[in-house]
N, C-alpha and C positions, 0 to 999 in steps of 0.2 A: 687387512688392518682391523684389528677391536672394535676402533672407534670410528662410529659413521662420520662421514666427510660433513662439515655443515659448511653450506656456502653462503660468503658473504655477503652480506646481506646491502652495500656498497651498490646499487645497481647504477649504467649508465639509462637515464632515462629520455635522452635528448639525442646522443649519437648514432645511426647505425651500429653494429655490430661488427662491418668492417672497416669502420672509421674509428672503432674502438681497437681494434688489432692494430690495425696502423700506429694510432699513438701507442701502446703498450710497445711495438714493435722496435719504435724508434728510443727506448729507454736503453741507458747504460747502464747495463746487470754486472760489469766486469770493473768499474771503478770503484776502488776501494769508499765505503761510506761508513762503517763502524769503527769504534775504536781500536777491534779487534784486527778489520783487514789493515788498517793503517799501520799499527805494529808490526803485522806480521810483512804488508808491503817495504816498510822502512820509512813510511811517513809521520813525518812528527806531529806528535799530539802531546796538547796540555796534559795531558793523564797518565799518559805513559811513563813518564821518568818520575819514580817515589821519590818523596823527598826522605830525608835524614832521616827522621823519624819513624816512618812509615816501614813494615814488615816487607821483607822482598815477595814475602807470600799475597799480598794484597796484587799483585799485578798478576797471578791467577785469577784472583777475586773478579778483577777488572775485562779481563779477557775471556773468563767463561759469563759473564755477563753481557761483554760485548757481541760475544758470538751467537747468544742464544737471541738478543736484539736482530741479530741481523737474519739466523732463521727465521726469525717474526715477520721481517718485513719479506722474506723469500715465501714464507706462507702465504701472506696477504696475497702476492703477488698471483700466486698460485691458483687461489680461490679463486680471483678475480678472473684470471686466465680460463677458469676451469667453467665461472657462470657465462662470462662471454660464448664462450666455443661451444656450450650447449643449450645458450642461447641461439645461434648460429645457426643449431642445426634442426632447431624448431621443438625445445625440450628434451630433446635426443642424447646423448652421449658423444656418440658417432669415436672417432680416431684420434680427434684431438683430445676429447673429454677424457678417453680412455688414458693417454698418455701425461695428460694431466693430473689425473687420479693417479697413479703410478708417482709420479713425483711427488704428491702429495702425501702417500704414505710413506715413501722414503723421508722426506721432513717430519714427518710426524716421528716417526724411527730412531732421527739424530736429536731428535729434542728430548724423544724419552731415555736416548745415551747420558746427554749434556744432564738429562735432573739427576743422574745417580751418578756422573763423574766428579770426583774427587782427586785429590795429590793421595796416591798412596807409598809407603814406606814396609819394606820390607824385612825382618831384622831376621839372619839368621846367623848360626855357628852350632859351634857344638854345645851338647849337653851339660847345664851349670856355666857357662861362660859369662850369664849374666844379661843375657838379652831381656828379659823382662824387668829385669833393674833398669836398664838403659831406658826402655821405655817410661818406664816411672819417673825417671829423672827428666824428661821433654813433659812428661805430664805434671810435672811441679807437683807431683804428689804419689802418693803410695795407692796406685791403683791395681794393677797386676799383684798376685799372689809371685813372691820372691823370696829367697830365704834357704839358709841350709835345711837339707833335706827336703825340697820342693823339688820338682822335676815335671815342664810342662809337659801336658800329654798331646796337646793337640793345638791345632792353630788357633791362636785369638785376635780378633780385630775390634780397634778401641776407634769410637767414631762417638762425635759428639752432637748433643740434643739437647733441644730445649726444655725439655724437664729440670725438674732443681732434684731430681734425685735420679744415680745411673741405678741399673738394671741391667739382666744378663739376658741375653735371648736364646732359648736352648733349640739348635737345631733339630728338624723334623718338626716337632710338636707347634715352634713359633709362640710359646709361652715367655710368659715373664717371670723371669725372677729375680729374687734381691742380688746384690752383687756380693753379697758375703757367700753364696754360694758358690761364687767365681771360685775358691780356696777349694773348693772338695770337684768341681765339676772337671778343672783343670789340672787337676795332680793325676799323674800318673799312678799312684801309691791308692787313688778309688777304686772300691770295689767294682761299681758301676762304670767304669771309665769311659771316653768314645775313643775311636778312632785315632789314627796322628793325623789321619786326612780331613777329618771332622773339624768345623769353622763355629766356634762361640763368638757371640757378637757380643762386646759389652759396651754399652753406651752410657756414657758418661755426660755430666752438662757441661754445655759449649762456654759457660761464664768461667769456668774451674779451669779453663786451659787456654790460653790466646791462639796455640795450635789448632786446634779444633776447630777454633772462630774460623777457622782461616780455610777452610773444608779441606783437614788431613785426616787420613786415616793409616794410621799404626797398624800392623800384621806381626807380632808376634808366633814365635814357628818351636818347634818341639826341635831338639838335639837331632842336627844331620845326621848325625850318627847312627839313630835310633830307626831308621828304617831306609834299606838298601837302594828302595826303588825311589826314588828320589824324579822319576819321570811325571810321576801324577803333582808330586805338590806343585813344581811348576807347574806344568798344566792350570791345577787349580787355582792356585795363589800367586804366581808369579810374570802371569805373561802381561797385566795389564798392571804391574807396579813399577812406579817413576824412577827410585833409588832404592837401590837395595845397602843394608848397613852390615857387615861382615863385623859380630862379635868375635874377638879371640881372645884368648888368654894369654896376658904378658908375660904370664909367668913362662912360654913355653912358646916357640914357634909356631907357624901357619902347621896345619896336619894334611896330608893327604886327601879327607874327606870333604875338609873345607876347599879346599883346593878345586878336588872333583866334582862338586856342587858346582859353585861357579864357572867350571869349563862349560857342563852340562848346560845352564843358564846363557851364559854366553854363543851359545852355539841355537837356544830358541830366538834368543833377543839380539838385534841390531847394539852395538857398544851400548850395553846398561852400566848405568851410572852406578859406581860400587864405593863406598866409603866404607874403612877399615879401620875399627876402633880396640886398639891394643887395652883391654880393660884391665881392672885389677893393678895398674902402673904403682898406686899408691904401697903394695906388698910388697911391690919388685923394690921398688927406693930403699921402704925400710929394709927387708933382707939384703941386700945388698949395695951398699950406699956408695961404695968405690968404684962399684965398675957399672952406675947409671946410667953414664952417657954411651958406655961404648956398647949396653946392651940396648939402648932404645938407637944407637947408629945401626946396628946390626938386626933389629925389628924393622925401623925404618927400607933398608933399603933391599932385605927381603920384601918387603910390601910394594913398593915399589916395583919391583923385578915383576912382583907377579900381574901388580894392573896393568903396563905396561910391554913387558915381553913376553910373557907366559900367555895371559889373556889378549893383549894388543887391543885395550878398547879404549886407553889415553897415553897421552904421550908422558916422560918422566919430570917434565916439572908441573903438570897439573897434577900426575899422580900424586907429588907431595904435599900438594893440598888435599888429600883425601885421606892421608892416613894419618891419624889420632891419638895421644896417648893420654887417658883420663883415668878415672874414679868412680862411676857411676856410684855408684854406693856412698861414695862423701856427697856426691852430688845431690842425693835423695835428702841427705842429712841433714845438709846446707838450705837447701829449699823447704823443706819442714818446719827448721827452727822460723827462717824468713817469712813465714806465713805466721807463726806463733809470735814472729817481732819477740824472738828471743834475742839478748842481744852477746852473748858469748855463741857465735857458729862455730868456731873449730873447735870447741871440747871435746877431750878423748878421739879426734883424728892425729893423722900422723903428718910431720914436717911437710910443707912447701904444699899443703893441701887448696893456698890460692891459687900458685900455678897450675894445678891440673883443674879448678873450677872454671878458671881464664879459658883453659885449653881447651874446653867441655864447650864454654861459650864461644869461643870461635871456630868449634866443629857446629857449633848450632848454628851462626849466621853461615858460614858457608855450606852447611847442609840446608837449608834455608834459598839462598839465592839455586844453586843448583836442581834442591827440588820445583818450583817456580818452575824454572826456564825448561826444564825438563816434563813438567805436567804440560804446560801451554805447549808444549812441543807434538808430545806423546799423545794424548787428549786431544787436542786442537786439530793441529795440525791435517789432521786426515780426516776427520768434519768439513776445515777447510775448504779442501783439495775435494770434498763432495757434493758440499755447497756451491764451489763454483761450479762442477759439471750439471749440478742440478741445470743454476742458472743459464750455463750456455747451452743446455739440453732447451730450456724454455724459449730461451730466445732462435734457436733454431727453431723450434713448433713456430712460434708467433710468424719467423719469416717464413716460412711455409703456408701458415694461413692465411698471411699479408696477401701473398702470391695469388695464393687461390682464390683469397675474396676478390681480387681485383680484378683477376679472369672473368673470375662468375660474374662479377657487375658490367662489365666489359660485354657479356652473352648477352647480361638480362634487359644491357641500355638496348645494344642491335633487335633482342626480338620483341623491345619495346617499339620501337619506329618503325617495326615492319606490320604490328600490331595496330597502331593508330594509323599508318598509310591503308590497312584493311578494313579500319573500322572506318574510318572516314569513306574512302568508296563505298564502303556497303549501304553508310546513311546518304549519301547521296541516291546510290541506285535503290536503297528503301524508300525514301519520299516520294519519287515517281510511281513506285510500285504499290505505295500508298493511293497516291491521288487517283490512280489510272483503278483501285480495288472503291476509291470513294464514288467515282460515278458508275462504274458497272453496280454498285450497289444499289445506287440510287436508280437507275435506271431500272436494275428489277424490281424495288419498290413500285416502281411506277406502273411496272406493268404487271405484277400483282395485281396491286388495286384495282388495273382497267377491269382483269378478267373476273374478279370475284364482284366488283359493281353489274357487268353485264351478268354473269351469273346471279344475283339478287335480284336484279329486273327482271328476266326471265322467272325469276320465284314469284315476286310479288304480280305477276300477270297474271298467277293462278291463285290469289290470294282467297276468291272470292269462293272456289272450290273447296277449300282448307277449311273455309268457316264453314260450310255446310255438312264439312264431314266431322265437327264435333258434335257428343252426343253427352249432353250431362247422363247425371246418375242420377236425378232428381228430375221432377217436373217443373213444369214451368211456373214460378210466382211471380204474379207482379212486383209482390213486395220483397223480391230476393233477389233484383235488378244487379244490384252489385257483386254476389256471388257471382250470379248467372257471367256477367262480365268478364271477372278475374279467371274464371274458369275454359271463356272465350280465347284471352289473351296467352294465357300458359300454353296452351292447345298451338294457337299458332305460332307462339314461338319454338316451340320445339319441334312443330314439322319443317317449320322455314330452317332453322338448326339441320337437320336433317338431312334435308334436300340442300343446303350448305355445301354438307360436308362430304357428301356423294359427288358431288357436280366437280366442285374442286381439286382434289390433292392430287390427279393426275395430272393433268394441267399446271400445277403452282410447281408441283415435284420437278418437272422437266424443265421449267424455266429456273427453278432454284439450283438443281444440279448444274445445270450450262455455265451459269454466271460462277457459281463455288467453284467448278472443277478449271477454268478461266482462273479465278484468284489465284488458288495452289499453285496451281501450275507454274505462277509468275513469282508468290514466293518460295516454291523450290528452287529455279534457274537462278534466285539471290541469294538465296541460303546453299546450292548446292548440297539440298539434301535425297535421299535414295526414295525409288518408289515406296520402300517396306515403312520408312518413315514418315513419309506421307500420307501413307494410309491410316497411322492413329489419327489423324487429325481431320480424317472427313466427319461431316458434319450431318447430319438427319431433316429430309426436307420439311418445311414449318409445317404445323398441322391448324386449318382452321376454324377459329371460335369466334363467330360472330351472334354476336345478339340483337336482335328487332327490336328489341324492349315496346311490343305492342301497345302496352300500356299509356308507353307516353305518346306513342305515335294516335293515341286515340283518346288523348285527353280532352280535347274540343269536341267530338262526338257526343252525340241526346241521341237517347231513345225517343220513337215517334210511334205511341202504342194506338194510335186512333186509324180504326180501318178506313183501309183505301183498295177502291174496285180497282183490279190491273188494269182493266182498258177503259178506268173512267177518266175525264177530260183533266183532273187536278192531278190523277200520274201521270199522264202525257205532259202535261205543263209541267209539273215537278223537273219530269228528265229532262224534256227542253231547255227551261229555265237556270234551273240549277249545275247540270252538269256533273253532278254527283256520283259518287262510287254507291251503288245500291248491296246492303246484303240481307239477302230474304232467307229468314230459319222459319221451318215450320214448327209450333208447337204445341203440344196438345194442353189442354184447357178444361179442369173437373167442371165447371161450374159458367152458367152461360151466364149468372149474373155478371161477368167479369166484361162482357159487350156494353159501350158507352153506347144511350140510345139517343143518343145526336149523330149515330151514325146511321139510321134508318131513315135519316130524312131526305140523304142524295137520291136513292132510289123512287123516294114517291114523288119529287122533284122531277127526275127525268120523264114519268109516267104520266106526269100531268102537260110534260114540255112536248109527249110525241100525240096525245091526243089532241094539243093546238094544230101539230104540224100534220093529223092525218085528217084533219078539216080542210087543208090544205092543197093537201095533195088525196090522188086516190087513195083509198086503204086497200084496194090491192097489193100497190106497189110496196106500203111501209110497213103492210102486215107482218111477213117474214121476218124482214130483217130486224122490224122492233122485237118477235116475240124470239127471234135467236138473241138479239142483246138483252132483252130482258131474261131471259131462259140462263144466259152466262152472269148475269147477274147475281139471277138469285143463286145458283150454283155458288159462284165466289163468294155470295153474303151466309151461304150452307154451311160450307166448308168451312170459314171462319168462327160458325157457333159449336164445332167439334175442335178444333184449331184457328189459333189467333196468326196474323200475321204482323212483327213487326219488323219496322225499315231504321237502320240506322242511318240518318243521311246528315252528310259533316258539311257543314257551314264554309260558307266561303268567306 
């Protein structure tokens, strides 16, 4: 199809999708709802029966507007059908989509039939018989080129427009032009002539004709006679026209060719509707006034014979409503002046010329109701008959999807309950497998801790070792106490760091693996998953980062820069008393004024305490030991004036 499908824009926003088919499913597509199936069912409708007034052609009117209503509502239906099913299928198309689009362009198809169908009229006979007079005189006016010495050349179709002025439309080209060139385009007697099979379209305005309002279209045809093959203009012009109008001459019986035409015709088309209009009747009277009747009895019932038994496409008293004896030509005359509101119309016609105008007008209403019933027929009819297959085409798909959606819900409820009955055990046996992963976890927390506590204990028993192996970069100042410090602290945090991280991770690795490869293991047997999947998910043993932060751990620490004899009585009390963590750094010293000489006064103190105690006692006895104490004395008090010694000792 041309034209991309658009779908309606109608969506259900509240139903499933097969609770959407189900209702669609359960609509009756086959009960007549237009004006049109009601006519054509046999049910009566306000609309259907014209009144008095009204043209029997209005009940076309009524019925190709019916029908196109009721494709409308067959499209909606479609679209609808068409967004459901491919919503269905999750944006997809899928089989039903497919056959929905399918339908859809077939409606699209009969709708673009139904904009160009019209009642069409077909006039043929032979050459000069007047057929384009005939036409002129249904057109209440002088539109066709007619006239001694004219001779159409080729077929013409009068079809009316809303313009206030007609025009000719020249085939191939699809140009416009005036309609006064209708006269040369059309004569056979042009230089340039077309074809006899060649179709000029002349459109005329639909206000200038009540026929036309009525959507007719006129076919005007070039003399049977004029060309043998008479297979193509059916073809071309004939298989989709409602009635055909068989011009002849009264002056002169039916001819062979006319004859042979209409065999041909009748043998493409099921009984086409044939009206037979003996023209020219008005010559035949005046030349021969005496034997009027017995020569229109003897036209008559030739005419007759041949709709009837020759053709067999009505019986013989309907055929006598189809054969005609008029004037077109007074007819033109008469409807000319009538538009001029001239008020003498028969001047210069010949006797009894109301009765053939009479005659003229009730070959018009009864060409009239029979075109009608025969377009709705011809036209309709078989859109009908397609439209309902559409329909019952649709309403099968819908019970087919019905079906299927109802299965599929039917699968999706079962593998719904068998779904929640799994997921519900699984969280049951998940929550145990939970609790039972919450204390193995905590329980290796615990014993983490234990081992990386005992492993810091063990560090910090050799802490005292750690301070002795720093070595600044600098000497020693008194008054750079707090470098000297900070520089303490980073030192041992980073061997305690160290020796951390050495001590541990084989130890923590083994207990951190036990416990992990215990969890997996328990949510695999819940999960029922494979080794190979299992294996993404192991996990890397902790790596650890502990920090002393020395610092604060030795916030409360003073420096105690005043010398102290190792083996004098106030370090022996010290350790005694105090209980303290002792750390002795040795460090070297530019300058011996940095010695406080309040510390030279222990020494002459003791010196003066052992020469009480060697009045005493013998000084044999106290000699020795006093001058080896003395001797370590001044030794420590030596060593001290090249290196100072101080104690950090932290307060209880």
């Amino acid at each position: 199809m041309s034209t991309p499908l658009k779908l309606s824009q109608k969506q259900k926003s509240v139903d499933s999708p097969e609770t959407v088919i189900l209702k669609m499913q359960k609509k009756d597509f086959t009960r007549p709802t237009s004006v049109y199936e009601r006519r054509i069912s046999g049910t009566p409708d306000a609309h259907s029966q014209p009144t008095g007034r009204t043209s029997p052609l209005k009940r076309f009117g009524l019925a190709k507007e019916s029908i196109n209503k009721t494709f409308g509502l067959i499209k909606t239906e479609l679209l609808e059908a068409h967004a459901i099913l491919v919503e269905a299928k999750g944006g997809e198309s899928g089989e039903g989509g497919g056959r929905t689009t399918v339908l859809l362009e077939k409606t699209a198809g009969i709708e673009e039939i139904l904009a160009r169908d019209h009642m069409k009229v077909a006039f043929f006979g032979r050459t000069s018989n007047g057929k384009s007079t005939v036409v002129n005189a249904l057109l209440h006016d002088k539109v066709l080129p007619a006239g001694i010495g004219h001779t159409t050349n080729c077929f013409l179709s009068v079809i009316g427009v809303d313009e206030d002025k007609g025009y000719v439309i020249v085939p191939g080209s699809g140009e416009h032009s005036d309609i006064k060139s209708l006269q040369q385009l059309a004569n056979s007697l042009h230089k340039e002539r077309l074809s006899t099979n060649s179709l000029l379209r002349v459109c005329w305005p639909k206000e200038k004709c009540a026929l036309l309002q009525e959507d007719v279209e006129f076919v005007d045809s070039p003399g049977i006679d004029m060309n043998p093959d008479v297979d193509d203009w059916i073809n071309s012009h004939c298989l989709d026209a409602d009635v055909f109008v068989l011009v002849s001459n009264a002056e002169s019986t039916l001819m062979n060719a006319e004859k042979n035409f209409f065999h041909r015709v009748s043998e493409r088309l099921s009984r086409p509707n044939i009206f037979i209009l003996n023209n020219r009747w008005d010559v035949c009277v005046e030349e021969e006034p005496s034997m009027v009747e017995e020569v229109k009895q003897q036209h008559l019932e030739n005419d007759i014979s041949f709709l009837s038994n020759q053709l067999s496409v009505i019986d013989p008293d309907t055929a006598r409503e189809r054969v005609y004896f008029v004037s077109a030509k007074e007819v033109v005359t008469i409807r000319n002046r009538q538009r001029e509101n001239q008020s003498d119309l028969g001047r210069g016609l010949h006797d009894g010329y109301k009765g053939r105008l009479l005659e003229f007008e009730r070959f018009e209403l009864k060409f009239k109701e029979c075109l009608s019933n025969s377009a709705i027929k011809t036209k309709f009819e078989q859109h009908h008959s397609r439209g309902l297959e559409i329909v019952l085409e649709l309403e099968e798909l819908l019970n087919f999807e019905s079906e299927q959606a109802t299965q599929k819900n039917s699968l999706i409820q079962s593998e719904l309950q068998e779904i929640c009955s799994k997921q519900q055990n699984l969280n049951d046996k998940g929550h145990l497998v939970y609790q039972r992963s919450i204390q193995k976890t905590q329980s290796m927390a615990a014993e983490l801790e234990s081992r990386v506590q005992a492993a810091m204990e063990g560090i910090l028993g050799h802490i005292a070792t750690v301070a002795d192996e720093y070595k600044p970069q600098e000497d020693f100042d008194h008054t750079k106490t707090e470098t000297f410090k900070a520089g303490l602290y980073s030192h041992i945090d980073e061997s305690v760091q160290k020796q951390l991280t050495s001590l541990c991770p084989a130890t923590l690795g083994d207990v951190h693996r036990t416990t992990c490869s215990t969890i997996v293991s328990d949510y695999q047997q819940l999960l029922g998953l494979t080794q190979e999947q299992v294996t993404e998910y192991q996990l890397e043993p902790p790596l650890v980062s502990r920090t002393i932060s020395c610092k604060d751990l030795c916030k409360d620490f003073r420096e105690d820069l005043e010398f102290r004899f190792s083996l004098g009585i106030f370090s022996f009390s010290r350790w005694v008393n105090t209980g303290s963590i002792m750390f002795t750094v040795q460090r070297h010293v530019s300058r011996m004024s940095s010695i406080v000489p309040a510390e030279l006064l222990l020494p002459v103190s003791l010196l003066g305490g052992g020469m009480i105690l060697s009045r005493l006692l013998s000084w044999k006895y106290l000699l020795p030991p006093t001058l080896l104490y003395v001797g370590l004395y001044m030794y420590d008090n030596a060593h001290a004036v090249a290196g100072k010694t101080y104690i950090f000792t932290r307060n209880r």
